[in-house]
C-alpha positions as CSV (number, residue, x, y, z in Angstrom):
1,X,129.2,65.5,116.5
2,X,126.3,66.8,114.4
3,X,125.3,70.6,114.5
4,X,121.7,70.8,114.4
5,X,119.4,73.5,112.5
6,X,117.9,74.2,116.0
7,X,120.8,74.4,118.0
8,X,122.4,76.8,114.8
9,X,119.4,78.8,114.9
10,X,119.7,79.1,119.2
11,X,123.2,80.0,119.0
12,X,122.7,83.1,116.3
13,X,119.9,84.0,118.5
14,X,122.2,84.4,121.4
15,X,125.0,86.7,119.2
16,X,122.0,88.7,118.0
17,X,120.7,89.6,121.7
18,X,123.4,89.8,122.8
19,X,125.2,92.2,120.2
20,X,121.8,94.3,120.3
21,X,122.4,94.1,124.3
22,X,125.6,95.2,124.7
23,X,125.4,98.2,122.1
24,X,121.6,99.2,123.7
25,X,123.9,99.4,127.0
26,X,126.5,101.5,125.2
27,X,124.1,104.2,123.7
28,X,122.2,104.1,126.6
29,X,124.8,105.3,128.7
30,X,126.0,107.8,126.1
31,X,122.3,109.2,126.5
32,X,122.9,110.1,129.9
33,X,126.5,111.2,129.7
34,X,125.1,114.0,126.6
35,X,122.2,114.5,128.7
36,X,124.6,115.4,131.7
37,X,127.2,117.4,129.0
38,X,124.2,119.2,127.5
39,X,123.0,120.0,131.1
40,X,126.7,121.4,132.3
41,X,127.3,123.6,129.0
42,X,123.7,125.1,129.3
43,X,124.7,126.0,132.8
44,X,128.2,127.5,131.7
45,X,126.2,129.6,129.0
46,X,123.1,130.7,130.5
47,X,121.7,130.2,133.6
48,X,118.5,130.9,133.0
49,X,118.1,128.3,130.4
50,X,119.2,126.0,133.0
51,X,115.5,124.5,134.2
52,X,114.8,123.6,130.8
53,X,118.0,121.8,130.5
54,X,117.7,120.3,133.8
55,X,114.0,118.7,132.8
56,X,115.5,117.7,129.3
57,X,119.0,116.1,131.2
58,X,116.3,114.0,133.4
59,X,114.0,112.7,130.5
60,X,117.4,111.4,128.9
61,X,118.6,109.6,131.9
62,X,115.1,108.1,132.6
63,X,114.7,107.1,129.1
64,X,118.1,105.7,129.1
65,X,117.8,103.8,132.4
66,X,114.2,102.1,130.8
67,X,116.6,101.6,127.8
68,X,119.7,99.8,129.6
69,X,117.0,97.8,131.6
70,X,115.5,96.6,128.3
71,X,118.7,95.7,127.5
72,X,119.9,93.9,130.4
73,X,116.6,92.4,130.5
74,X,116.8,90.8,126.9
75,X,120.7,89.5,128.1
76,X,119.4,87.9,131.1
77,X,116.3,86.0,129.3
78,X,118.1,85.5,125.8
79,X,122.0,85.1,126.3
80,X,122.6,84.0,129.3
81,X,119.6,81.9,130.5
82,X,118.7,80.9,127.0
83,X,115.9,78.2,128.1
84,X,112.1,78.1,128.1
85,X,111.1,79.1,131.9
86,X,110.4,76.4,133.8
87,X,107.6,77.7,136.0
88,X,104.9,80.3,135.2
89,X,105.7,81.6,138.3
90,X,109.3,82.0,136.9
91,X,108.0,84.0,133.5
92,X,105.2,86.3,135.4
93,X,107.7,87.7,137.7
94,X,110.4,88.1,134.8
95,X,107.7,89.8,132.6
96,X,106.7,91.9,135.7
97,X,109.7,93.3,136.7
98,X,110.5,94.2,132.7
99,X,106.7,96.4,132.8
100,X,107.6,97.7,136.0
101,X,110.6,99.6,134.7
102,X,108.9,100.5,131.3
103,X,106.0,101.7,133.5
104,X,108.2,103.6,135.8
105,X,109.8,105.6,133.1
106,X,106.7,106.2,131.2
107,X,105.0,107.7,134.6
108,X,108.4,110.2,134.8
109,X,108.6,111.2,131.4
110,X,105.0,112.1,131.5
111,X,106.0,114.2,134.3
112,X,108.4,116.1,133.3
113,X,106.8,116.4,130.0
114,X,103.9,117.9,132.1
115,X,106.1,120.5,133.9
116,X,108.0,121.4,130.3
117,X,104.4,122.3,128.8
118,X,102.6,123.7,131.5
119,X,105.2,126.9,131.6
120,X,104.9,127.7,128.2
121,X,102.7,125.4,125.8
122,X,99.9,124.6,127.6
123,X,97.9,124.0,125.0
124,X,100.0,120.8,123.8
125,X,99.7,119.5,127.9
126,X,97.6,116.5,125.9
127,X,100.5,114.7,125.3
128,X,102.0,114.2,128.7
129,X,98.3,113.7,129.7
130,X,98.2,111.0,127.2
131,X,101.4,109.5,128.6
132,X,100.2,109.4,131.7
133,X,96.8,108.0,131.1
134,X,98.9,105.4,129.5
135,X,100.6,104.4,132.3
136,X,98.0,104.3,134.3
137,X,96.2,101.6,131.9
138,X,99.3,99.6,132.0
139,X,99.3,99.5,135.4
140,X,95.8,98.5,135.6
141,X,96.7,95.5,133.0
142,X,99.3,94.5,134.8
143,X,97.2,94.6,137.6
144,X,94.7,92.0,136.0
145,X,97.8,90.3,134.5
146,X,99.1,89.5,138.0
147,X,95.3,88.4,139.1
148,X,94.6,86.0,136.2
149,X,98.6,84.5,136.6
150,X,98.0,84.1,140.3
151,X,94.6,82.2,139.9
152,X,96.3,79.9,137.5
153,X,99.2,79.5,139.6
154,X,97.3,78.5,142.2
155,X,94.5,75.9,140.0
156,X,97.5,74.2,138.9
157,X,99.3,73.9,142.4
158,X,95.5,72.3,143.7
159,X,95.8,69.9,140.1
160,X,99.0,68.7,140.8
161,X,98.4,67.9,144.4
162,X,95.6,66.1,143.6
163,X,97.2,63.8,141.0
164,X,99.4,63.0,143.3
């Protein structure tokens, strides 16, 4: 049996997604379990500080979900499918679903970014303005993404009907 370059090259591939997977997934979850630990002990000490911790304690577990979603995303395209897709219908609704969940946690973190400044710094409320103006022109692109996938979707469907 002959090992090719190619199939050598697919396999290390694999290890390296999936070794960056798995330890994305680990320090992903240890985000939210410091975010929670941070959030408890802020409590036990001061009460007052509490809010603060409570908007820090949800930016870590929505960064850390859009984190383990990365992650679980590159393990389900990478290691364990590990083939070209085999419709473009296949690869827009893969890609989709991936910008959905960056969007998603984008949109909150601009949120509670906007709720952190606007008590005390308002003057720096350009930054969670900028993250949300962000989103919002993601969405948008995805928005055309979708259009110009669907359109070709469809022109091919009508080609290969014809050829038939």
């Amino acid at each position: 049996m002959s090992i090719t370059y190619e199939g050598t090259l697919k396999k290390v591939s694999r290890a390296a997604f999936g070794t960056a997977s798995v330890m994305l997934m680990i320090l992903s979850l240890g985000l939210i379990f410091y975010g929670v630990f941070n959030l408890l002990f802020t409590l036990l000490t001061s009460w007052h500080e509490g809010r603060d911790a409570l908007l820090l304690a949800i930016s870590y577990v929505v960064i850390a979900i859009a984190v383990f979603d990365v992650a679980k995303y590159f393990m389900e395209e990478e290691v364990i499918q590990s083939r070209v897709k085999v419709s473009p219908l296949e690869a827009r609704l893969s890609l989709t679903k991936f910008i959905t969940t960056i969007i998603i946690a984008v949109f909150i973190e601009g949120l509670v970014a906007v709720f952190e400044v606007s008590r005390e710094h308002i003057q720096q409320i350009f930054y969670p303005i900028g993250l949300l103006v962000t989103a919002t022109i993601v969405v948008l692109s995805l928005a055309v993404y979708q259009r110009i996938s669907v359109d070709t979707e469809n022109q091919e469907s009508r080609a290969v009907i014809r050829s038939k």
